[in-house]
C-alpha positions as CSV (number, residue, x, y, z in Angstrom):
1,X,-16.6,-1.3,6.3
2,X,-18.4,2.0,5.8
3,X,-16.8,5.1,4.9
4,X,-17.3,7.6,1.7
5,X,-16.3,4.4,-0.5
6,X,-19.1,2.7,0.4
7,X,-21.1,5.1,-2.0
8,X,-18.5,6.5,-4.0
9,X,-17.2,4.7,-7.5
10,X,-15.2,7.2,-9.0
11,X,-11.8,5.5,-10.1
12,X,-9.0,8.0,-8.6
13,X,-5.9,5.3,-9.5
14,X,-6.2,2.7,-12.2
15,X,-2.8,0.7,-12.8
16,X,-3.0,-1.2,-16.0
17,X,-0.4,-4.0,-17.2
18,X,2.1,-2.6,-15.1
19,X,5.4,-4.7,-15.4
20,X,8.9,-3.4,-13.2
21,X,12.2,-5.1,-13.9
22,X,15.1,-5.2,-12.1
23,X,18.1,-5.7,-14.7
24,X,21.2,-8.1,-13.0
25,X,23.9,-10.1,-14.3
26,X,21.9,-13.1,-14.2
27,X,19.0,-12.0,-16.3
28,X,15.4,-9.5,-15.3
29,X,13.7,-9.9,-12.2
30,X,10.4,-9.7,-13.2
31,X,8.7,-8.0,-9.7
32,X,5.7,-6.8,-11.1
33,X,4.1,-9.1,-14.0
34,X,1.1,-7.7,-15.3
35,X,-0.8,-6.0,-12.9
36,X,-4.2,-4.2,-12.3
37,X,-5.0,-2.1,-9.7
38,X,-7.6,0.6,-9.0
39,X,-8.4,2.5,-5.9
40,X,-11.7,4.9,-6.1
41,X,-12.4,7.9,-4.3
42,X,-12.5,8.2,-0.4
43,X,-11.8,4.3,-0.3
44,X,-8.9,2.3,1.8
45,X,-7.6,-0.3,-0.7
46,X,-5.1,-3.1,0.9
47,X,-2.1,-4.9,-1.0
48,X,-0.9,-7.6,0.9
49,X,1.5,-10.5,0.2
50,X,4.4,-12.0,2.0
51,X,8.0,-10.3,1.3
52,X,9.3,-9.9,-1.8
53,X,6.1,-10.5,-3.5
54,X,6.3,-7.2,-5.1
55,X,4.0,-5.1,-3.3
56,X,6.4,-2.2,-2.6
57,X,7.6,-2.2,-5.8
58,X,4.3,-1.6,-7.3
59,X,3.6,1.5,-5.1
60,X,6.8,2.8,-5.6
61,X,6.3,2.7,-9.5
62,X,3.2,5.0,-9.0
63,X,5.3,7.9,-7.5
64,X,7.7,7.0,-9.9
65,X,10.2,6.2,-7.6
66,X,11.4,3.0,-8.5
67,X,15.2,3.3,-8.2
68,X,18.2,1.5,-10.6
69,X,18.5,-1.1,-11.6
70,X,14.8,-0.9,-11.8
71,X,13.1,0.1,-14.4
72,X,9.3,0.1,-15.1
73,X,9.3,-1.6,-18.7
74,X,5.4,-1.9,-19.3
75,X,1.9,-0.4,-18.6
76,X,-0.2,2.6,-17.4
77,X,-0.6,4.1,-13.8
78,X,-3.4,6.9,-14.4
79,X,-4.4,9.2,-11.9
80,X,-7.4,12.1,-12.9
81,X,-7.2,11.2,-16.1
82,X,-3.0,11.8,-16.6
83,X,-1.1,8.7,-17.3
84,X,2.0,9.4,-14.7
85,X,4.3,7.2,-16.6
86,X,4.0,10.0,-19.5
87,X,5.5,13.2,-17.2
88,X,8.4,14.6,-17.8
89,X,10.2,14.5,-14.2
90,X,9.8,18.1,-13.1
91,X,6.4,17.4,-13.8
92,X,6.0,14.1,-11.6
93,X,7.8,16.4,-8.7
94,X,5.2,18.7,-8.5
95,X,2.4,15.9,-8.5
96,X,4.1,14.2,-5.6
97,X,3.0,15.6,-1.8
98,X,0.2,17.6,-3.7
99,X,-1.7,14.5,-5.7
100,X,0.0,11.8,-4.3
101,X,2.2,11.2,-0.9
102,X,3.6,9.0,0.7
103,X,4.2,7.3,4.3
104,X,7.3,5.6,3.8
105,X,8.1,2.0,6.0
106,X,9.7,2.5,8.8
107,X,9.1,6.2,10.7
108,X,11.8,5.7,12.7
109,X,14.7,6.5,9.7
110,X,12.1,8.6,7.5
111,X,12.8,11.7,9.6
112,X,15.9,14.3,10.0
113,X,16.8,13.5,13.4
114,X,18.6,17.0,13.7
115,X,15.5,19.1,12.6
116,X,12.1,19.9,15.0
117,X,9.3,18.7,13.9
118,X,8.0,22.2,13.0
119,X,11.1,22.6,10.4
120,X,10.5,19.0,8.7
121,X,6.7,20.3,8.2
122,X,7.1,23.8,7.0
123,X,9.8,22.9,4.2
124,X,7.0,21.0,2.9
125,X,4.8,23.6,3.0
126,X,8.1,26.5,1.6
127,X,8.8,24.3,-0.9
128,X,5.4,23.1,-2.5
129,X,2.9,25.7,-1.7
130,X,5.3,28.9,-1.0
131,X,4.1,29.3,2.2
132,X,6.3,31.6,4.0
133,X,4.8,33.1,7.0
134,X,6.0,31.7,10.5
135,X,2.9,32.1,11.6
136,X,1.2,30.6,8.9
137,X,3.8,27.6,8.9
138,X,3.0,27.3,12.8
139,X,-0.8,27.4,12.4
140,X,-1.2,25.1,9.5
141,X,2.0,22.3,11.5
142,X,-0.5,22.4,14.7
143,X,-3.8,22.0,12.9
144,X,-2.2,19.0,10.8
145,X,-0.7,17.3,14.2
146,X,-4.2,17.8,15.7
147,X,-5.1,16.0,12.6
148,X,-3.5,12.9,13.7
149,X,-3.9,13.2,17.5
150,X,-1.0,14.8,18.2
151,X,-0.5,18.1,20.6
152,X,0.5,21.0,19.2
153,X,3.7,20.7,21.3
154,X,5.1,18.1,19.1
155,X,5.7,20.8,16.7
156,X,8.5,22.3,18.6
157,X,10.3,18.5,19.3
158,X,13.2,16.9,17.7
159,X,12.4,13.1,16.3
160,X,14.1,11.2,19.2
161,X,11.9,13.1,21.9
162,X,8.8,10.7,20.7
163,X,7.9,7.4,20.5
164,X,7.2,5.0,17.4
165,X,4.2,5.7,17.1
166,X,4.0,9.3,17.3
167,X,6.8,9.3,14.8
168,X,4.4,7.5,12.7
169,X,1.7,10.0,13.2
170,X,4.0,13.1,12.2
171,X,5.1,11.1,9.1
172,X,1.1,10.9,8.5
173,X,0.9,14.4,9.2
174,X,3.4,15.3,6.8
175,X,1.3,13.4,4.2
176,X,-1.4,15.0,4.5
177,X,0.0,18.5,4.4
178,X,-0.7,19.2,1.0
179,X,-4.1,18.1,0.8
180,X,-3.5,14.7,-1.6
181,X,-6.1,12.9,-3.3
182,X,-4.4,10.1,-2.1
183,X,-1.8,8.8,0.5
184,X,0.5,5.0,-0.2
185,X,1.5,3.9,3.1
186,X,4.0,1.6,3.1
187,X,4.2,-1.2,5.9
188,X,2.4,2.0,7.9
189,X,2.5,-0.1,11.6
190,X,6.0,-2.1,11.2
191,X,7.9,-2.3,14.2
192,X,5.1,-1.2,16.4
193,X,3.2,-2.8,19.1
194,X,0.1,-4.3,18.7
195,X,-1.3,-0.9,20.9
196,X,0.4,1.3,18.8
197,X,-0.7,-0.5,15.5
198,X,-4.5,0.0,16.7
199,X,-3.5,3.9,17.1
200,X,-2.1,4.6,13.8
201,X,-4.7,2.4,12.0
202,X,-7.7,4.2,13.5
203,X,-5.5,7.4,12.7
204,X,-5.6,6.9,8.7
205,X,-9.5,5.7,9.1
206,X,-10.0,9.2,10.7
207,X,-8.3,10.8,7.8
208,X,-9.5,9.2,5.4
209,X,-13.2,10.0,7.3
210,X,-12.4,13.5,7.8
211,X,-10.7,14.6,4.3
212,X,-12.0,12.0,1.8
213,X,-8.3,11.0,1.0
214,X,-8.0,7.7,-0.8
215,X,-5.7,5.5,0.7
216,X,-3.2,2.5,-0.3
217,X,-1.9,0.3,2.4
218,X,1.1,-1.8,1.7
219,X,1.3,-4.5,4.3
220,X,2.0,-8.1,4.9
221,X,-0.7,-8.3,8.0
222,X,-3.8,-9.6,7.0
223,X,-5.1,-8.5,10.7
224,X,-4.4,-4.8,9.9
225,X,-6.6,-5.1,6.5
226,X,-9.1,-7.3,8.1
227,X,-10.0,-3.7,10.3
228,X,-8.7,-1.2,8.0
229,X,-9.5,-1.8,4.1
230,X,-12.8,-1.4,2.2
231,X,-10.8,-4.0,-0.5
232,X,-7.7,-6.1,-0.5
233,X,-5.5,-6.7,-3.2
234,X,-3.5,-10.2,-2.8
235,X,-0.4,-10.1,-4.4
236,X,1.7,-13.2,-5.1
237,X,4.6,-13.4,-7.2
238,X,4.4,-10.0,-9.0
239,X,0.8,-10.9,-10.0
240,X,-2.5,-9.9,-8.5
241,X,-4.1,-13.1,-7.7
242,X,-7.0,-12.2,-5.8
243,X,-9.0,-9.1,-5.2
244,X,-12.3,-8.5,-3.2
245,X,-14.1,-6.5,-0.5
246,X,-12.5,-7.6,2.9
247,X,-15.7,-8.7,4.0
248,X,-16.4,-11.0,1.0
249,X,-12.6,-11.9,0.5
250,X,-12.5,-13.0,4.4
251,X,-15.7,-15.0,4.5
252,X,-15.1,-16.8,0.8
253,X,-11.5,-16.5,-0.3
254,X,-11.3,-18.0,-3.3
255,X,-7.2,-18.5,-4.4
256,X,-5.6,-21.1,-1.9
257,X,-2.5,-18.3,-1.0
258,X,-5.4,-16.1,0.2
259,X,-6.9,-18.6,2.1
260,X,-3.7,-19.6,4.0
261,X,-2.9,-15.8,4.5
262,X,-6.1,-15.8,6.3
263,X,-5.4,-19.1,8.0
264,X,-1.9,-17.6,9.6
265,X,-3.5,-14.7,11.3
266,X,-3.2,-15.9,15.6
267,X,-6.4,-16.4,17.1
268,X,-7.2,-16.4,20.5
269,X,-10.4,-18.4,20.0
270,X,-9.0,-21.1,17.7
271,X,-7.5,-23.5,20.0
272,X,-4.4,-24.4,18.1
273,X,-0.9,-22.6,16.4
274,X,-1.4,-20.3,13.1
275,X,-1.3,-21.9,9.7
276,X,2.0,-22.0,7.6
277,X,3.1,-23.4,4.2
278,X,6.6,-24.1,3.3
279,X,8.6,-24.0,0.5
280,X,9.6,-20.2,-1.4
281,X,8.0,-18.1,-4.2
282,X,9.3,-18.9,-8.0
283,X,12.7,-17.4,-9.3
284,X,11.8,-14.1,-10.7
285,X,13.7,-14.5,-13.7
286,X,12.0,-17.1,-15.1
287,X,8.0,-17.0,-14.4
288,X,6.8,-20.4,-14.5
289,X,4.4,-21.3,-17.5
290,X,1.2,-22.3,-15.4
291,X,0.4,-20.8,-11.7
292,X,2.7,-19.1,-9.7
293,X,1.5,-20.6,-6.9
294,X,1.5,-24.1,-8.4
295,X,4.7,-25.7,-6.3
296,X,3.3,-24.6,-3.3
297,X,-0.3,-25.5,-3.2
298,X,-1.5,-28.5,-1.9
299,X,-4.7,-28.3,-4.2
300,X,-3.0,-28.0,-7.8
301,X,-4.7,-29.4,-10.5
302,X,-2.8,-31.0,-12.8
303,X,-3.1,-28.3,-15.6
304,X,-1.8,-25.4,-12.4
305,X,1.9,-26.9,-13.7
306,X,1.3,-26.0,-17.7
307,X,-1.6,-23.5,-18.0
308,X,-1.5,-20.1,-16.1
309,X,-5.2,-19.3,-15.1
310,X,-6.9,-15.6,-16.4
311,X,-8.6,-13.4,-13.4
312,X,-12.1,-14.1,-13.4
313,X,-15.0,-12.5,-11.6
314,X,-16.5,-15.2,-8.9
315,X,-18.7,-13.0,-7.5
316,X,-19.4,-9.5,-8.0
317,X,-16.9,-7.1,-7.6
318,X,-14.4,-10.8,-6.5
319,X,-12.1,-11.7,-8.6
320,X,-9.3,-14.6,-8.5
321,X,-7.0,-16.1,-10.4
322,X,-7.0,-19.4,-9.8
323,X,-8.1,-23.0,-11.5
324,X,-10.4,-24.0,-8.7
325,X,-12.5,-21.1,-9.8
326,X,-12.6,-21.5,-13.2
């Protein structure tokens, strides 16, 4: 993957011992556990992991929108040198659209379906940056749909006058309005063909080209990170267990959950159905004392049960937490 990352270090986001709890009758669920993240200038960073491995929930808690009974109870999430978790929340308000935005899962409910597309743009624009100027509104909504390969007709169309992905597409749009530092999308191609997905993939790779905007990409599909990310992020279990560029994570996956991740993607030159493992992730309450991914891997060591391994750097720039790499 090339792209302004490829030269660029600077750390824009740096999570550090970041720990979420949701609070139940039945004791803390524990979906995030300790973890690190960083994501640099310019670069697409990718956070994968099956459901309810507590992805979301991570890049909710850096726009501080992790709702009740959630709570983040632990860690840092520093952005230009401002720990987030220390803003007061008028504060955090004004950092989100302009520092930090988002493109929430699902397009299809994320906009007002009684309000053009023009209106849903320009509050942004009223609200955070005082624009009030029809024209300017109009001028600055076509140049951002032009943005995302969108005509500047669009502006003037309610919601349910386009189609998924060019729901998608405004919803990037929107993001972008403010000119952000850096953009979480959240399951960005859900629900959309394998066409469509293409589209809105090669969409953020533009933007990201064109404006230097870092990006974070929540996603379960290791297919969409294998042509999007410059790194991936592979969460299990509210832990980071693996971390690499997608080149060197794809040719020498390290951890056993990436490998199997990478194993389930279809391929139409492998002659034979998609890997799967069975069984389900540990009970969040109670975080097992060796590897999360011990009761599921059919290469634990006998010390996976008891011992819980430290991340270690395998390669430069690779790291894994895992036994077999120890």
């Amino acid at each position: 993957m090339t792209g302004p990352a490829a030269s660029n270090h600077e750390v824009l986001l740096d999570i550090q011992e970041l720990r979420v709890d949701y609070e139940t009758p039945r004791g803390a669920i524990h979906a995030c556990s300790g973890v690190n993240l960083s994501v640099c200038k310019g670069e697409i960073v990718g956070l994968v992991g099956e459901s309810g491995c507590g992805k979301t929930t991570a890049a909710m808690s850096v726009l501080r929108l992790v709702q009740p009974p959630g709570r983040i109870a632990e860690g840092r999430i520093m952005i230009g040198g401002t720990d987030l978790l220390s803003l007061d929340e008028e504060d955090m308000r004004r950092r989100r659209w302009r520092d930090i935005s988002l493109v929430p899962q699902g397009a299809m409910n994320s906009l007002n379906p009684l309000l053009r597309i023009s209106a849903q743009i320009g509050d942004v624009l009223r609200t955070h940056q005082g624009v009030r100027s029809r024209a300017a509104v109009g001028d600055r909504t076509a140049r951002l749909l032009g943005l995302v390969g969108l005509p500047a007709r669009v502006a003037s169309l309610f919601p349910h006058e386009l189609s998924g992905g060019m729901k998608q597409r405004v919803c990037i749009a929107m993001a972008i309005a403010l000119d952000p530092s850096l953009i979480i999308a959240d399951e960005p191609t859900s629900a959309l063909d394998v066409i469509v997905q293409r589209v809105v993939a090669q969409t953020l790779r533009d933007i990201r080209d064109r404006l230097g905007i870092a990006i974070l990409v929540i996603t379960h599909d290791m297919a969409l990170i294998a042509q999007l990310a410059d790194r991936v992020a592979v969460m299990y279990a509210g832990k980071i267990v693996e971390s690499a560029g997608t080149a060197d994570l794809f040719a020498h996956a390290c951890h056993p959950y990436t490998r199997l991740l990478i194993d389930a993607i279809p391929s139409i030159r492998k002659r034979k159905p998609p890997a799967s493992f069975g069984g389900l992730m540990p009970d969040a309450r109670a975080t097992p004392a060796g590897c999360v991914f011990s009761s599921r891997c059919t290469c634990a060591l006998e010390c996976c049960a008891s011992s819980s391994p430290s991340p270690r750097e395998v390669a430069h720039g690779h790291i894994a937490s895992c036994h077999l790499c120890q």
